[in-house]
C-alpha positions in Angstrom: -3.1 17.5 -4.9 0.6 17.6 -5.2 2.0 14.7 -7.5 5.3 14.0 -7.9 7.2 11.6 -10.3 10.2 9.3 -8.7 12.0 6.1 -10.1 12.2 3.3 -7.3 14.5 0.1 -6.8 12.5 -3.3 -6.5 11.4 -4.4 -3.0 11.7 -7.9 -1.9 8.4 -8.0 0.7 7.1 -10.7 2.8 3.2 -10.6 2.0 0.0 -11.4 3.7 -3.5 -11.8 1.4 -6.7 -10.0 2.2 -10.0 -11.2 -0.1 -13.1 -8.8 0.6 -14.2 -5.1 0.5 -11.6 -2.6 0.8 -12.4 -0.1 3.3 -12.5 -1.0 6.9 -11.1 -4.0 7.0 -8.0 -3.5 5.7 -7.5 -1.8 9.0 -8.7 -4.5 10.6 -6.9 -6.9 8.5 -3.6 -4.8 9.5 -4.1 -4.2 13.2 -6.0 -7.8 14.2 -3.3 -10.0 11.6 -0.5 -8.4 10.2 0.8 -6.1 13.1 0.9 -9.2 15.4 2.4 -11.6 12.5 5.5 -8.8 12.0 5.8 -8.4 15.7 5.8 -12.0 16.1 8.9 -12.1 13.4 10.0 -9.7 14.5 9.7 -7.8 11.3 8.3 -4.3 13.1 10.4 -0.8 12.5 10.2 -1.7 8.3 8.6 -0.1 5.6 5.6 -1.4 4.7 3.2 -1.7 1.3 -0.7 -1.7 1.3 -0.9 -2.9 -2.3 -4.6 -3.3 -4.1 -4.2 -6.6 -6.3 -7.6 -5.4 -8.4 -9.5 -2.2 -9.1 -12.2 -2.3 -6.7 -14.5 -0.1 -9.4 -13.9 -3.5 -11.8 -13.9 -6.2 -9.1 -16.7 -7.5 -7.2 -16.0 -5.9 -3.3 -15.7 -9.7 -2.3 -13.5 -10.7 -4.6 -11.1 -7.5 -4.5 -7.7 -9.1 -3.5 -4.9 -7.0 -1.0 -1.3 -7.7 0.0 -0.1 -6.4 3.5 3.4 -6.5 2.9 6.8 -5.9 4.8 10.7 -5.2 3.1 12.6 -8.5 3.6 16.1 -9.2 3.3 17.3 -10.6 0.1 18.3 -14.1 1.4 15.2 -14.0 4.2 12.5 -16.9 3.4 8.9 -15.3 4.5 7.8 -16.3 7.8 4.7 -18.3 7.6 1.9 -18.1 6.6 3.7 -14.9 4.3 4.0 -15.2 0.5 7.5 -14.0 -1.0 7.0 -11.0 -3.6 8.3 -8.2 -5.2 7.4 -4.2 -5.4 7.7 -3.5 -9.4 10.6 -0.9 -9.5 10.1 1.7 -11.8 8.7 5.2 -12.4 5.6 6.1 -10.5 3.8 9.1 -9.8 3.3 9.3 -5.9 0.8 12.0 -3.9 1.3 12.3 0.1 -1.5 11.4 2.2 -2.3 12.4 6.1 -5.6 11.6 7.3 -7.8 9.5 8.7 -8.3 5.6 7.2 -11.7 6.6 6.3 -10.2 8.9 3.4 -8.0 7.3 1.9 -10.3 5.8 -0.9 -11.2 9.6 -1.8 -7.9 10.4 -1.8 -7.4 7.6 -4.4 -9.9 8.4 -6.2 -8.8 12.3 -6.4 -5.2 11.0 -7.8 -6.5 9.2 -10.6 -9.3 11.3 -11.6 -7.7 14.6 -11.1 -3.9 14.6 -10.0 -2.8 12.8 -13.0 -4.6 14.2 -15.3 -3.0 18.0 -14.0 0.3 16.5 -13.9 0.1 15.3 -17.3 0.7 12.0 -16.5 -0.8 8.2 -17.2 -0.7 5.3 -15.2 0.4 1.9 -17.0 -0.4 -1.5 -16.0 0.6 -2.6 -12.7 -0.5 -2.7 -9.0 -0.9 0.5 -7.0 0.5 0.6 -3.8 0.8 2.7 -0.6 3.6 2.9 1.1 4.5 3.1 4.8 7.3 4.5 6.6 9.6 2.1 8.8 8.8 4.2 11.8 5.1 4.6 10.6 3.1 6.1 14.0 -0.9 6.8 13.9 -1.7 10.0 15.9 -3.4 8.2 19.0 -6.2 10.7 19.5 -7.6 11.4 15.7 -6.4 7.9 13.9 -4.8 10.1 11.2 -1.6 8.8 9.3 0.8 9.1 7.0 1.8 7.2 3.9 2.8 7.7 -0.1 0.3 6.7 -2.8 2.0 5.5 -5.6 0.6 4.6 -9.2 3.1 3.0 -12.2 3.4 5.6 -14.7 5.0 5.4 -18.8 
């Protein structure tokens, strides 16, 4: 796994709460409630954050807690029923992923157990996040994706 280290601006997002299980549903949560919220606001063609509120190997699954959320304007309010928030700014280390949703937890998993480690890095207190592009496109035929995994970093 390729890690790489980057310093990031804040991000004023427009956030929708998930309480459960990672894993399935958050695609669920996405495609059956957030897509049609940002279309509805018209709030598509932004980057988006997936960003896990807990760590789901020290939470109870039902109680794990995930923000869908989309960059906002500085002066836009968040459409209802969206929570105003901000991405931490900061240094992070960040791994690519392409895949399939069903990976991505392994993929986590790999970046904190090995890919920091080998980069000689440590994470610091703070929410992990993945991060979408604006023009953010599954492949139709095998579900796989792209996005940035991102952990805070000393």
């Amino acid at each position: 796994m390729k890690v790489r280290t980057v310093a990031i601006e804040p991000a004023r997002v427009a956030c929708l709460r998930h309480t459960g299980p990672f894993g399935p549903a958050l695609g669920e949560f996405w495609r059956d409630v957030v897509a049609p919220w940002m279309q509805s606001n018209g709030l598509m063609g932004r980057v988006t954050y997936g960003v896990a509120m807990d760590d789901p190997g020290n939470t109870p699954p039902e109680k794990c807690r995930y923000d869908a959320c989309v960059e906002v304007g500085h002066d836009d309010p968040a459409p209802p029923p969206a929570a105003l928030a901000t991405i931490p700014g900061g240094r992070y280390a960040v791994a690519d992923y392409y895949g399939p949703a069903g990976g991505i937890g392994d993929a986590w998993h790999e970046f904190y157990s090995r890919g920091l480690p080998e980069a000689g890095l440590k994470g610091r207190p703070g929410p992990c996040f993945e991060r979408y592009a604006a023009d953010f496109r599954a492949d139709p035929q095998t579900g796989e994706f792209a996005c940035e995994l991102f952990i805070p970093i000393d």
